[in-house]
C-alpha positions in Angstrom: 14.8 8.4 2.8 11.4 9.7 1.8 8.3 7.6 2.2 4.9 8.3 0.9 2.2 5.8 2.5 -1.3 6.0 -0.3 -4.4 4.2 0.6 -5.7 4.4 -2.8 -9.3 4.7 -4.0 -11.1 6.1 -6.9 -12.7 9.0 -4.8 -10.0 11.6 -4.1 -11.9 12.2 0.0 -11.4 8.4 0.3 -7.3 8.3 -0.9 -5.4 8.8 2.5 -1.8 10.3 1.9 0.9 10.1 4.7 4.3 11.5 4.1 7.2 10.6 6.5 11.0 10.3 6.9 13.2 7.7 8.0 15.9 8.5 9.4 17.8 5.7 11.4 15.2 3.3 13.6 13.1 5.6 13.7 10.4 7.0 10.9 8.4 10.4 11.7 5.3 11.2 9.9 5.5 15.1 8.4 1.8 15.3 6.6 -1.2 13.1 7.0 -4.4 14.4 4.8 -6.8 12.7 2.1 -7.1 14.3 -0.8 -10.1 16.5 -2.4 -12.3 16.6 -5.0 -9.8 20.3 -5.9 -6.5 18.9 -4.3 -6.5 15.3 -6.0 -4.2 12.7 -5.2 -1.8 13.0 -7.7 -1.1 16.7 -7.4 0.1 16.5 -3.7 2.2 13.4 -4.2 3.8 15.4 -6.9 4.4 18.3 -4.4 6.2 15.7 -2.3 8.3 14.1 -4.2 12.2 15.7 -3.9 15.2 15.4 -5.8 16.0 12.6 -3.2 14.8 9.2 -4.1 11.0 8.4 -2.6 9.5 5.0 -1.7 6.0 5.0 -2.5 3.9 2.4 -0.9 0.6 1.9 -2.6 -2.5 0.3 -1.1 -3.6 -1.4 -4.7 -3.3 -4.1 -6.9 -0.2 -2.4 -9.4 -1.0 -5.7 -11.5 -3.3 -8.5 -12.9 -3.3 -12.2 -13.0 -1.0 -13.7 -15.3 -3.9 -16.3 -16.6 -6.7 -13.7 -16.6 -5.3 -12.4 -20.1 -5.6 -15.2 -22.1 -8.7 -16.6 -20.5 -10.7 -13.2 -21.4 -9.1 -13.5 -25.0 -10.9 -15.9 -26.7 -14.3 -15.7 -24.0 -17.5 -15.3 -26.1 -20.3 -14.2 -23.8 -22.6 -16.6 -22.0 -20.2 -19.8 -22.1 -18.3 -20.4 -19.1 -14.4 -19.0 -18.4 -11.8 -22.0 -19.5 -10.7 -21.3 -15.8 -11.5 -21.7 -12.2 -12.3 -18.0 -10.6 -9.2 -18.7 -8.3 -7.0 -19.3 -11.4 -8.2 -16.4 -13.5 -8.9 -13.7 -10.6 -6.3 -14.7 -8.0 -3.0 -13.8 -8.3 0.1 -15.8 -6.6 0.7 -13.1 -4.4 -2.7 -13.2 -2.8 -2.9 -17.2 -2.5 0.3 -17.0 -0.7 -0.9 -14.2 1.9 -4.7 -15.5 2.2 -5.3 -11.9 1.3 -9.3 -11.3 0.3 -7.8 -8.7 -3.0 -9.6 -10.8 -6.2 -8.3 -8.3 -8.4 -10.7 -8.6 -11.5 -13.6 -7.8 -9.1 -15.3 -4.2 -10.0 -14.2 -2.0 -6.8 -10.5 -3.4 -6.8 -10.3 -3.4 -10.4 -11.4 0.5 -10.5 -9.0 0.9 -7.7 -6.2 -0.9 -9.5 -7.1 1.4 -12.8 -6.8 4.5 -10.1 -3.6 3.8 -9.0 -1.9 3.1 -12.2 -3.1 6.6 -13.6 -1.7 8.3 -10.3 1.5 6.9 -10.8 0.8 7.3 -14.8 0.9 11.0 -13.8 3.7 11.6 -11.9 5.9 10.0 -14.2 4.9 12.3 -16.6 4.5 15.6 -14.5 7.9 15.1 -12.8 9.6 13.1 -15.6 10.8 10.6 -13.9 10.4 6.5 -14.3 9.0 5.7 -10.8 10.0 1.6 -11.4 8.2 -1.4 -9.2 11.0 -1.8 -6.3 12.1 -5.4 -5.7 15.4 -5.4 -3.4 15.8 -2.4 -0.8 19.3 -1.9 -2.1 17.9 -1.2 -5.2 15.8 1.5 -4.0 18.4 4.3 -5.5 15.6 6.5 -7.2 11.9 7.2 -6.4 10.4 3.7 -6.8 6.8 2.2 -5.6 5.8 -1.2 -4.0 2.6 -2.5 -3.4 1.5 -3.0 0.2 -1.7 -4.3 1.8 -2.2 -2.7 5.4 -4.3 -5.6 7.4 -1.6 -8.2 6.6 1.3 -5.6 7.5 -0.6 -4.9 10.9 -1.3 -8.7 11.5 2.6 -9.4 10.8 3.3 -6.6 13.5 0.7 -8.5 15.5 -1.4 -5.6 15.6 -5.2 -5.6 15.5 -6.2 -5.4 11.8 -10.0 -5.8 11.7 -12.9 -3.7 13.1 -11.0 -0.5 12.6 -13.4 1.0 10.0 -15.9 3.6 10.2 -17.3 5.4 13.5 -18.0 2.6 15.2 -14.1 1.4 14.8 -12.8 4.8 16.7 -11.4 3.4 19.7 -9.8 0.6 17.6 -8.0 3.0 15.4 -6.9 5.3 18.7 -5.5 1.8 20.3 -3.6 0.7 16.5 -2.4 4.3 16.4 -1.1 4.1 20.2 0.8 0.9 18.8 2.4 2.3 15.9 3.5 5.2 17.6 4.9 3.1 20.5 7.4 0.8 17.9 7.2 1.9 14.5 6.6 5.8 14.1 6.8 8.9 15.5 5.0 12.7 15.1 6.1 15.8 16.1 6.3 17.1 19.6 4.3 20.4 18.9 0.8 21.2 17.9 1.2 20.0 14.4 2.0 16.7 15.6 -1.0 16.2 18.1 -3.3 17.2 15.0 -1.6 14.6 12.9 -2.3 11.9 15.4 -5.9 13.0 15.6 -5.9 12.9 12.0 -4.9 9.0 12.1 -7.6 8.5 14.5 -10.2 10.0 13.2 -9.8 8.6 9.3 -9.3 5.4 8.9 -7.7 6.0 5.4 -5.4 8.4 6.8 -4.5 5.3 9.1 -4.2 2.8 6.2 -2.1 5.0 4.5 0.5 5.3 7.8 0.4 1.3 7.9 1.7 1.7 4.4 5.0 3.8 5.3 5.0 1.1 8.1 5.0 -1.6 5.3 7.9 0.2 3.2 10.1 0.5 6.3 9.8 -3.2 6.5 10.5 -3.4 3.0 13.8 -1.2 3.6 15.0 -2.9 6.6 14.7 -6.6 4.8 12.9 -10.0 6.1 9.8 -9.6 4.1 7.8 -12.2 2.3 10.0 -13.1 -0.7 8.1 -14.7 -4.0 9.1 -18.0 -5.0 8.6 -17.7 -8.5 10.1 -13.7 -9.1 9.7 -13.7 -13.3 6.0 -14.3 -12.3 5.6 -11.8 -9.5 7.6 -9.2 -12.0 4.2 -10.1 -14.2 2.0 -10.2 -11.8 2.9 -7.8 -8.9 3.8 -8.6 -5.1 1.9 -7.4 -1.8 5.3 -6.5 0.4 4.5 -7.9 3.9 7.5 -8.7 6.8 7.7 -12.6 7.7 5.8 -13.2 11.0 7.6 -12.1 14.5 5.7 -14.2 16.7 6.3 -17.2 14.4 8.9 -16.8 12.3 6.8 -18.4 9.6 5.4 -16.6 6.3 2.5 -14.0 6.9 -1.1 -15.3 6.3 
């Protein structure tokens, strides 16, 4: 199968893009690029989708809190929200995982509102449905899940903090080194040696590989499961494996 890792934004140079393929126990990464201001995100995901059924793992809230609706409904400005902020902007996804997403604030929510458009488009430039995947046997057509990389890295008891910017270089070479030790692979050639510079040297390049990492979790099975699945179905679900070291949920 086909996976394409996004680390979404609202700034094309700031969306990272990884394309790989699994094949048994083993998934190789074939492209690794951000997008451009001329080559936008959408537009190469459509160039990489095949007749073969895709998993896209997305790096973005794909959904809102079921209580922020009606709470916003009948708000008249200046009086207080009828809610707690971790009732209205906290969905049960991200109080199971500890995860800092708070999805009505204005960088996640613009992110959120990205990501939905991407996939917007590509449903209707490829015409195809691209549903929410929820078992990995159901994954029989190109289907998306939502992922968050620094719980899928702290599930593989990876590092999953200080990664960022220039000053987190030698943390991304040593997550890199991990991930390409257990979970992934490049090719043996030039190409392949540019591709791990690439997840070096970007950190959303990187995000986006610890997405495809998230999917093949998702694929092979023992990932966090929500208890109440008509509310994640509403909602959304982050797709994180349980804990190896504990064998507890991931937090």
């Amino acid at each position: 199968m086909w996976i394409i890792g996004i680390d979404a934004s609202t700034e094309p140079t700031r969306t990272g893009l990884v394309k790989a393929k699994r094949n048994g126990c083993r998934t190789r990464i074939e492209c690794a690029q951000t997008a451009s201001a001329k080559c936008r995100p959408e537009d190469i995901v459509s160039r990489w989708l095949t007749t073969e059924p895709v998993l896209i793992a997305i790096d973005s809230p794909l959904g809102w809190p079921e209580a922020l609706a009606p709470a916003l409904a009948g708000h008249i400005a200046g009086t207080r929200l009828p809610l707690k902020r971790e009732a209205t902007f906290v969905r049960a996804t991200e109080r199971l995982l500890g995860a800092r997403f708070i999805v009505g604030a204005d960088k996640i929510a613009k992110t959120a509102h990205a990501s939905l458009d991407l996939l917007a488009s590509l449903r209707k430039s490829r015409d195809i449905s691209i549903p929410l995947a929820w078992t990995p046997e159901r994954v029989t057509e190109t289907s998306v899940i939502e992922v968050y990389p620094a719980a899928t890295l702290k599930a593989h008891c990876v590092q999953n903090t200080g990664y960022k910017g220039e000053k987190g270089k030698e943390a991304r070479r040593q997550i890199v080194k991990e991930l390409l030790d257990s979970s992934l692979s490049v090719h043996k050639s030039a190409k392949g040696e540019q591709t791990r510079r690439n997840l070096e040297e970007n950190e959303h390049i990187l995000d986006a590989a610890v997405c495809v990492v998230a999917a093949v979790d998702f694929l092979r099975g023992g990932v966090v499961e929500p208890d109440d699945g008509l509310l994640a179905r509403r909602e959304g679900w982050i797709w994180v494996k349980e804990r190896s070291d504990t064998g507890g949920r991931a937090s």
